[in-house]
TORMAR-403636 format. One record per residue (C-alpha): z, x, y; residue number from 1. Coordinates in nm, 3 decimals. Layout:
<recs>
<rec><Z>Z</Z><X>X</X><Y>Y</Y><seq>NUM</seq></rec>
...
</recs>
This chain:
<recs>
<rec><Z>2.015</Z><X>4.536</X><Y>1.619</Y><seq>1</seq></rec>
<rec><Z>2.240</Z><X>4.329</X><Y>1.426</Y><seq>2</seq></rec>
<rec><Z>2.109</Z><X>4.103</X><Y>1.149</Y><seq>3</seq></rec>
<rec><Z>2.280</Z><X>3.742</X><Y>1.319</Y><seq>4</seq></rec>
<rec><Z>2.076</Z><X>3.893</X><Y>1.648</Y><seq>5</seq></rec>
<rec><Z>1.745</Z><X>3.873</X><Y>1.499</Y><seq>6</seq></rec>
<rec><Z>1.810</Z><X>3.495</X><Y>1.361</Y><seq>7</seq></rec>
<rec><Z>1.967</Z><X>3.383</X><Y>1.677</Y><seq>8</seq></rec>
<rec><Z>1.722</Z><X>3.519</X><Y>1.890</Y><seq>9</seq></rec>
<rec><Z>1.514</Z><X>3.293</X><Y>1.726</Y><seq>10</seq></rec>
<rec><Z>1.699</Z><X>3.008</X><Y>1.690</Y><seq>11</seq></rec>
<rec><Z>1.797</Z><X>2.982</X><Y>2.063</Y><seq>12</seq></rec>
<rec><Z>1.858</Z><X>2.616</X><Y>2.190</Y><seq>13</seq></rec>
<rec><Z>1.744</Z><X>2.513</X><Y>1.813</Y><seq>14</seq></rec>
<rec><Z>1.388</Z><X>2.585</X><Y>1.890</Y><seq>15</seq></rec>
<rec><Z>1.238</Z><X>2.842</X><Y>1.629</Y><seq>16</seq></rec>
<rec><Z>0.907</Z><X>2.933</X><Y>1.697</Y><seq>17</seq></rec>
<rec><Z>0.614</Z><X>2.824</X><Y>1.534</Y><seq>18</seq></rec>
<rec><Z>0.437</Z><X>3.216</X><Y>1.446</Y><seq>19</seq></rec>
<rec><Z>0.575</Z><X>3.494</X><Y>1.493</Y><seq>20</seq></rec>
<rec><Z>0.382</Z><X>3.819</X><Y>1.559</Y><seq>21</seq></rec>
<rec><Z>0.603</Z><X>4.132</X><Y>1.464</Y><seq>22</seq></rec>
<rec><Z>0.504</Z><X>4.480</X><Y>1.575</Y><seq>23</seq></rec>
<rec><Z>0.669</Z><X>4.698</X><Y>1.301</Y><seq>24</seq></rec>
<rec><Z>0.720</Z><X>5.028</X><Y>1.521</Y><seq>25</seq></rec>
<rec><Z>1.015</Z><X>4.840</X><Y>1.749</Y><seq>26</seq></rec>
<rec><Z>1.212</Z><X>5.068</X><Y>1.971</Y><seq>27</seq></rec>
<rec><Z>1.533</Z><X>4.949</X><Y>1.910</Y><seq>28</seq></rec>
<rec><Z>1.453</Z><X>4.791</X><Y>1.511</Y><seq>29</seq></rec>
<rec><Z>1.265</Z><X>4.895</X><Y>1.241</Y><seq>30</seq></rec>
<rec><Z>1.006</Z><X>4.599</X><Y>1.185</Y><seq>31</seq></rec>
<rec><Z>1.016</Z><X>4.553</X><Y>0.839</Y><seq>32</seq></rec>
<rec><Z>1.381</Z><X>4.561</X><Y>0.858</Y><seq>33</seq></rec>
<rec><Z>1.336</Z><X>4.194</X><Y>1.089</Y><seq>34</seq></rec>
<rec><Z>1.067</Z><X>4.061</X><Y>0.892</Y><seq>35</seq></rec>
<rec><Z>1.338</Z><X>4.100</X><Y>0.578</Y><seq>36</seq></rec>
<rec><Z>1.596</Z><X>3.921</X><Y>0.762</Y><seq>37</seq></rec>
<rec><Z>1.383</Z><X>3.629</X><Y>0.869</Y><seq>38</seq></rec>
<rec><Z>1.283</Z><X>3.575</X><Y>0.553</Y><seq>39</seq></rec>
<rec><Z>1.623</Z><X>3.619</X><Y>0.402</Y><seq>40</seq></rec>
<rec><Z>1.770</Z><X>3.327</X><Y>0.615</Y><seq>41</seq></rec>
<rec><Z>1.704</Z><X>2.960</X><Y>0.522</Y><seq>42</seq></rec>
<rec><Z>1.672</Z><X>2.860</X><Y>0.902</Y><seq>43</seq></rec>
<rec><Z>1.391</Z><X>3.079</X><Y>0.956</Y><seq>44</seq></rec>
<rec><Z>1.233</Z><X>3.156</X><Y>0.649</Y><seq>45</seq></rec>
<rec><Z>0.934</Z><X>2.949</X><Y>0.657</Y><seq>46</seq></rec>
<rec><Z>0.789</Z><X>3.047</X><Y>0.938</Y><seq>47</seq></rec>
<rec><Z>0.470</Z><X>3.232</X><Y>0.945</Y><seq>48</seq></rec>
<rec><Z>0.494</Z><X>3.610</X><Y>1.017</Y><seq>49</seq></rec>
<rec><Z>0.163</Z><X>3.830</X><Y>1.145</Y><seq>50</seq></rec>
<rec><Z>0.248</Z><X>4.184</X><Y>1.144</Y><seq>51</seq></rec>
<rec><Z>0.092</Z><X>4.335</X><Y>1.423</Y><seq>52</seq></rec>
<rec><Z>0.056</Z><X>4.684</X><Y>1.436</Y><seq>53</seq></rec>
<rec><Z>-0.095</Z><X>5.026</X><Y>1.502</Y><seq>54</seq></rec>
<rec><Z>0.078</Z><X>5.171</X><Y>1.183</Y><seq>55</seq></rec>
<rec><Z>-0.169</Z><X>5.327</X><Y>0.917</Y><seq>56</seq></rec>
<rec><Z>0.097</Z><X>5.372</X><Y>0.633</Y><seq>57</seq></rec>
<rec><Z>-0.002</Z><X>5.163</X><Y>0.356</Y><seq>58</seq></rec>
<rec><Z>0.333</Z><X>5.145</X><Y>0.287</Y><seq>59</seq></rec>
<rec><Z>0.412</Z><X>4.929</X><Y>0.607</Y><seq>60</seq></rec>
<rec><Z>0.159</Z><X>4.702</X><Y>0.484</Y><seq>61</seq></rec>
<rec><Z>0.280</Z><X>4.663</X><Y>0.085</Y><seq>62</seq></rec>
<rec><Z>0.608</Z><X>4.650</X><Y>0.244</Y><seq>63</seq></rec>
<rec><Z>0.529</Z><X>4.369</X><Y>0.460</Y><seq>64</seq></rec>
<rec><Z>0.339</Z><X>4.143</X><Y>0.183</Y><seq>65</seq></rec>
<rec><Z>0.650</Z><X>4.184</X><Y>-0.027</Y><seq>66</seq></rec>
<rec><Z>0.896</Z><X>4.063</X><Y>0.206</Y><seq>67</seq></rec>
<rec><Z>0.654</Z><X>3.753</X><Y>0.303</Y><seq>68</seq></rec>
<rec><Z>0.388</Z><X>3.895</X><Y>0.568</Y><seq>69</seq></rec>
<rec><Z>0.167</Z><X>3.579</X><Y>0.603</Y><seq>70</seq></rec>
<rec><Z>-0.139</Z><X>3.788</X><Y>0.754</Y><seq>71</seq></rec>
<rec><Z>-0.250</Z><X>4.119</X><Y>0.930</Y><seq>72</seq></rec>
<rec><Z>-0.564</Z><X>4.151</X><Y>1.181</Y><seq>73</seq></rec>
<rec><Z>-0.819</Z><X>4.396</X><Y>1.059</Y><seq>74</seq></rec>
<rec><Z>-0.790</Z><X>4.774</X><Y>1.202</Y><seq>75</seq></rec>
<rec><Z>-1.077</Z><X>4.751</X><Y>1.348</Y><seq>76</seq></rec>
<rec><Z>-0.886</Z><X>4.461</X><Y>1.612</Y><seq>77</seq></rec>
<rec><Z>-0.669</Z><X>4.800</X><Y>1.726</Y><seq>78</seq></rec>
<rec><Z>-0.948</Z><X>5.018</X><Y>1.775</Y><seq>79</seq></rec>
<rec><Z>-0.981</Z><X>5.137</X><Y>2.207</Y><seq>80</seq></rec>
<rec><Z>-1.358</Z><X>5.084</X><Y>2.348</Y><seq>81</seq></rec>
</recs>
């Protein structure tokens, strides 16, 4: 996925949303990889990013604070009955 894909994705008819919830494992993008381009662009840098995900690297998650990760449920949220 090309970076301008991410941003206009997002931008479409000038109507960003107002959260975003990003899965890192993406099929066809690496998560942390579109969590670093939103941030990166003026247009769509402030707004809030959740990362939602099954991942248990610690890694994702320092990753993901560093780029500007607002917020990540609790494990236990992911957790099957």
């Amino acid at each position: 996925m090309a970076e301008s894909d991410v941003i206009e994705i997002l931008l479409v008819e000038d109507n960003a949303p107002r959260l975003i919830l990003l899965e890192l494992k993406l099929p066809k993008a690496e998560g942390l990889q579109v969590l670093e381009k939103v941030k990166a662009d003026s247009r769509t840098r402030a707004i809030p990013m959740i990362i939602v995900t099954s991942s248990k690297e610690e890694r994702d998650m320092v990753s993901g604070y560093k780029l500007g990760v607002n917020s990540r449920p609790p494990a236990a949220a992911f957790r099957m009955a």
